[in-house]
C-alpha positions as CSV (number, residue, x, y, z in Angstrom):
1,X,-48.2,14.1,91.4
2,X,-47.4,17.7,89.9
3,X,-44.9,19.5,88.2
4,X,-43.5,22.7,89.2
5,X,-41.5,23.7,85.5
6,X,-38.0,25.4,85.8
7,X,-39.5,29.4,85.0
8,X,-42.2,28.7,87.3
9,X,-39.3,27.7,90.2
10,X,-37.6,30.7,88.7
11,X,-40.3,33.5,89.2
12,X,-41.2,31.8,92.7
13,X,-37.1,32.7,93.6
14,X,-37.5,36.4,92.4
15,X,-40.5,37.4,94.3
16,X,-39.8,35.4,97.6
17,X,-38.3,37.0,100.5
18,X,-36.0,34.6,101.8
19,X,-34.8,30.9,101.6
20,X,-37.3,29.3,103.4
21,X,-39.8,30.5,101.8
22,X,-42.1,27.8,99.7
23,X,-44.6,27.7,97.4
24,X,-48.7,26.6,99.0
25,X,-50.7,25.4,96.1
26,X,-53.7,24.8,96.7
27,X,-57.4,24.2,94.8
28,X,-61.2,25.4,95.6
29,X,-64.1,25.0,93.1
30,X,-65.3,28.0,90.7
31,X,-62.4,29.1,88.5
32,X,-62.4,30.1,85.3
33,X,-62.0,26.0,84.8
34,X,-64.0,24.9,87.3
35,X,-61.3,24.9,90.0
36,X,-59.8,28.2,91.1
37,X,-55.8,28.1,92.0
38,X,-54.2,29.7,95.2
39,X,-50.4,30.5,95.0
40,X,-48.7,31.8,98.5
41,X,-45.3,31.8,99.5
42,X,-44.8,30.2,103.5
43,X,-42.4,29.3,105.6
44,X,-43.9,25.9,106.8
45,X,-45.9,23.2,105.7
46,X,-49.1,22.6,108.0
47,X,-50.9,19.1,109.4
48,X,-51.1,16.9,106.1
49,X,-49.6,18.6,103.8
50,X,-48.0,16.8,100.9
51,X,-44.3,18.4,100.2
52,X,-42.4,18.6,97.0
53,X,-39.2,20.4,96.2
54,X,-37.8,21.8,92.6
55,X,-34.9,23.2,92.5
56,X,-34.8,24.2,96.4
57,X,-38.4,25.2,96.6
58,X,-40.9,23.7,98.5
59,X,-43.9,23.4,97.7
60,X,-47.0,22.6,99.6
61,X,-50.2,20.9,98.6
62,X,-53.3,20.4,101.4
63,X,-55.0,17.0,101.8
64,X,-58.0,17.9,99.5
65,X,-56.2,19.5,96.7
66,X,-53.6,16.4,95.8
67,X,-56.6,14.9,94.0
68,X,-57.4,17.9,91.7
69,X,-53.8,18.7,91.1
70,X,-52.5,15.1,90.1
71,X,-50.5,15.4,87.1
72,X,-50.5,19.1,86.8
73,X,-48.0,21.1,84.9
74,X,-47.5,24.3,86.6
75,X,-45.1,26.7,84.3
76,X,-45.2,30.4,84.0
77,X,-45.4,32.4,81.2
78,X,-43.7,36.0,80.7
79,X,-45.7,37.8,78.1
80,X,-45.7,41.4,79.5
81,X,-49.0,42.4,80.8
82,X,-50.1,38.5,80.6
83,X,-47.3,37.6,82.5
84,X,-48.6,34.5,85.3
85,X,-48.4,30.9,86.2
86,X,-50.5,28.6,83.7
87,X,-51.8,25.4,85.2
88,X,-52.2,22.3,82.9
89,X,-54.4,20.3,84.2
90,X,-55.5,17.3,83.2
91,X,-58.3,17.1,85.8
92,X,-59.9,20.5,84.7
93,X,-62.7,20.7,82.4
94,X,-60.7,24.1,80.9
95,X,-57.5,26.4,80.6
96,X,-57.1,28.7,83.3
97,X,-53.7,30.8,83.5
98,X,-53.5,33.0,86.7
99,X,-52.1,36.9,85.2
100,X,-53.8,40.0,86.5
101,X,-56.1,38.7,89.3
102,X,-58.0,36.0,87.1
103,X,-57.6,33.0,89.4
């Protein structure tokens, strides 16, 4: 369904607080792409959630964004000030990378 890379796992284990922290992913029209990303850490999955892991983080998708993230790439990019998570997604009508606040 998606694909969490190995630097995004990577920057998702430097900024969490603790182990049991996971990754909520999560779509809503209007983005730069047409669809506008959410990316917060939590401890639990709610009601419906589908549940992934990589590399010991979960991550947690709600009922209505599995369609619009299905056969994402999400991977994060360390470019200094452009530093963020850049989704690949096959279902977007653009390219929308999520660094200072744009997503």
């Amino acid at each position: 369904m998606l694909t969490v890379t190995d630097r995004a796992v990577a920057a998702v284990k430097s900024v969490r607080e603790d182990d049991t922290q996971g990754l909520r992913i999560s779509v809503a029209s209007g983005g730069c792409s047409g669809l506008k990303y959410s990316l917060v850490l939590e401890n639990d999955a709610e009601h419906g959630d589908e549940i992934m892991e990589f590399d010991g983080i979960k991550v947690y998708v709600d009922p209505s964004s599995v369609m619009w993230l299905t056969g994402t790439v999400v991977d994060f990019v360390n470019a200094g000030p452009d530093s963020g998570f850049i989704f690949e997604n096959p279902n977007a009508g653009g390219k929308c990378s999520c660094s200072g606040g744009s997503c």
